[in-house]
C-alpha positions, 0 to 999 in steps of 0.5 A: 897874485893873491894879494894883487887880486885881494883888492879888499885886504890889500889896498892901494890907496893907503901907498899911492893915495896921499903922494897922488893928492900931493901932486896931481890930486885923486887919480886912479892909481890911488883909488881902491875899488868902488864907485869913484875908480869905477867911473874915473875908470870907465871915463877913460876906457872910453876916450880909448878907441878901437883903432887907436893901437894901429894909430899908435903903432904907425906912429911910433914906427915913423917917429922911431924910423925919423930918429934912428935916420939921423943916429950915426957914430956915437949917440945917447941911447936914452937922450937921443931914442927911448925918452925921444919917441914917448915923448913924441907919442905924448905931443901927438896921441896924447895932445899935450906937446909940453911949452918944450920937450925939456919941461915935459922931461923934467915934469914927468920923470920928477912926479914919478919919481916921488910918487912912486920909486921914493921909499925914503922920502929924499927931501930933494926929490920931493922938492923938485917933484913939487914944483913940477907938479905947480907946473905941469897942473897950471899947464894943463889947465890953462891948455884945457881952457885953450882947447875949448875956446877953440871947440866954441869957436868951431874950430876942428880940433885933432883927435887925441885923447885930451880932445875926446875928454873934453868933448865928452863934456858935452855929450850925455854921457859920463864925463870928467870936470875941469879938475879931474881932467887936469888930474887924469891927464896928469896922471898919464903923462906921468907914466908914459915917458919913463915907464917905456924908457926903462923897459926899452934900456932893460930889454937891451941889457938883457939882449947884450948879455945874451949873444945868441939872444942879441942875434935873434932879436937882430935877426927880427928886426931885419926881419920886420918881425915885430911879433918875434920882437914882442916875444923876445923883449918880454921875456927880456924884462922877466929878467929885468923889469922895471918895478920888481915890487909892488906895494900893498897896504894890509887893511886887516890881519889876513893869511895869504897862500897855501902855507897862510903866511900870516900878514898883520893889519897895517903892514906895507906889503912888498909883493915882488913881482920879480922873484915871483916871476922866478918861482918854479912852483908857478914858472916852468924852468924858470932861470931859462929864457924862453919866449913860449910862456903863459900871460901869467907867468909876466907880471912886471905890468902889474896883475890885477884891478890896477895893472898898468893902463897903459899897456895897450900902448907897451905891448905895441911901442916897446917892441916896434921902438926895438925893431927899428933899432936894432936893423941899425948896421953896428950898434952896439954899446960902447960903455956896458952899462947905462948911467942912471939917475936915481932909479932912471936910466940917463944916460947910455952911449952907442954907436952905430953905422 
C-alpha cells in the first residue's frame, strides 16, 4: 500500500506509459500525477453521472436474465456468459456496439493482453495487439465523426458516455479533442470485458472448491440477495484475483516499511497484491474465508491514485452477473477447470436445467 500511494518515488508511466502510446496513445493508466492526469481524469469523472449504477445494474440484470433464459444442458461459461454480458454493457452504456461482437472480443482481449499481462514480450501477441490497435482506433474515430454529424443534424442521439464526451465538446467546459476522445475510449473498452470476465470465472472457482460456500452463494441467489452476493464474490477473488501484481517503476533509491527495504532508482517494482492481502500483519485470520473484512484488507482493484476506474461498474456487475447465474437449477461445471488462453480464461463447459 505505501509504494501504490508513494506515486512520486514509484511511478506508473515508466511501465504502462510506452505500451499505452503503442496502441492507443497517452491514456490515463500511463500518466503519473500531474496536471494532464488530472484533467484527463476529471473530464471523465465528469461524463459519470449520479444515476448511472442504478442504470448499469438494471441493465446488467436484464441482459444476464435474457442470457441465462436461453442456457440449458451443456453451455460455455466464458463464451456464452462472462464475456457476453460486458459485452453487451459496452454497446449500451458505453455507446460502442463494435461493426460485430466478434471484433469487439478480439480488439479487446489482444490490446490487454500486450499492454499489461506480456512481461516477456511474446512477438505473437504483439502483433496481433497491433493490429487490433490499427482497428479499434480507426473505428472509434470514424464513430465519433458519425456521432456528431448526427448531433449537427439534430438528431436525439442515446445518452452513453461517448455521447456525453462528445457533447462536452460544446459546452465551456473541460473537455477532450478528437484524438483523446479516441484515446480514452479506448482505453476503457480495454479493460472493460476481460477484467469482469476473469473475475466472474475466478469467483466461481473459489465457490466450487468451497461446498458450504458454494451453498451460501446459491442460497443468495435464490434469495435475491445481491449484497450477500457482493460479500461472498469479493472475498472469493482474495483468494484469486485477477492481477496478483502490480508493477511500479522506482524513480529514486527509496526505502520502503518498517524494516526500510531498500528499493534502488530503476528497479521494476513487483507489489503483490496477492500475498499482500494474506499478510497476518495486516489481514485478521488471513488463510480463512470471511466476508466481514475492511475495505483495505481488498486490493485486487488496485489501491491508490490509479485503482481501477472502472469499479463503480464491478462492484455492481460482477455480483448481479453471479445472482442471476447461480439461481439456475443444476449448474455445476462439468470439467474443473477453465481452459485458458494465455492469461484468459477461454473456455469453461457447464451445465444446468
Amino acid at each position: 500500500m505505501e509504494i501504490l500511494t508513494r506515486n512520486d518515488a514509484f511511478t506508473i508511466s515508466e511501465i504502462n506509459g510506452k505500451n499505452l502510446s503503442r496502441h492507443i496513445g497517452s491514456f490515463i493508466l500511463g500518466l503519473d500525477d500531474g496536471p494532464e492526469y488530472r484533467r484527463k481524469l476529471g473530464i471523465l469523472m465528469q461524463s459519470i453521472h449520479p444515476n448511472d449504477q442504478e442504470t448499469i445494474r438494471k441493465f446488467i440484470r436484464q441482459s444476464a436474465l435474457e442470457i441465462t433464459s436461453n442456457l440449458h444442458g451443456e453451455f460455455d461459461m466464458v463464451r456464452q456468459y462472462t464475456r457476453q454480458v460486458p459485452l453487451r454493457l459496452l454497446a449500451s452504456y458505453f455507446g460502442t456496439p463494435g461493426p460485430n461482437e466478434e471484433k469487439m472480443l478480439e480488439w479487446n482481449r489482444n490490446i490487454f493482453w500486450d499492454v499489461f499481462l506480456d512481461l516477456k514480450n511474446n512477438p505473437r501477441v504483439r502483433k496481433n495487439a497491433l493490429v487490433s490497435s490499427r482497428e479499434i482506433n480507426q473505428y472509434l474515430s470514424e464513430l465519433i465523426i458519425s456521432r456528431k454529424r448526427e448531433i449537427q443534424e439534430g438528431t436525439e442521439v442515446e445518452d452513453n458516455l461517448l455521447n456525453r464526451l462528445i457533447l462536452m465538446q460544446q459546452s465551456d467546459t473541460s473537455s477532450f479533442n478528437d484524438a483523446e476522445l479516441t484515446t480514452h475510449i479506448a482505453g476503457m473498452l480495454m479493460a472493460a470485458i476481460e477484467t469482469t470476465s476473469n473475475a466472474c470465472i475466478n469467483v466461481l472457482l473459489q465457490f466450487y472448491a468451497r461446498k458450504a460456500i458454494l451453498r451460501e452463494a446459491q442460497q443468495a441467489a435464490i434469495n435475491d440477495d445481491v449484497e450477500r452476493m457482493g460479500k461472498l464474490a469479493f472475498e472469493a477473488l482474495r483468494f484469486q484475483p485477477m492481477m496478483p501484481v502490480l508493477l511500479r517503476y522506482a524513480k529514486s533509491t527509496e526505502t520502503v516499511g518498517k524494516k526500510e527495504r531498500k528499493i534502488k532508482a530503476g528497479q521494476t517494482v513487483y507489489a503483490i497484491t496477492l500475498s499482500a492481502m494474506f499478510d497476518p500483519r495486516a489481514t485478521e485470520d488471513p488463510k480463512k474465508f470471511k466476508t466481514d473484512r475492511e475495505k483495505n484488507n481488498y486490493l485486487y482493484f488496485g489501491f491508490g491514485l490509479h485503482e481501477c476506474l472502472g469499479n463503480y461498474i464491478n462492484m455492481i456487475s460482477i455480483p448481479e452477473m453471479l445472482v442471476m447465474l447461480l439461481r439456475m437449477d443444476g449448474i455445476k461445471p462439468i470439467h474443473g477447470a477453465p481452459v485458458y488462453e494465455g492469461p484468459f480464461p477461454d473456455k469453461w463447459v457447464f451445465t444446468a436445467g
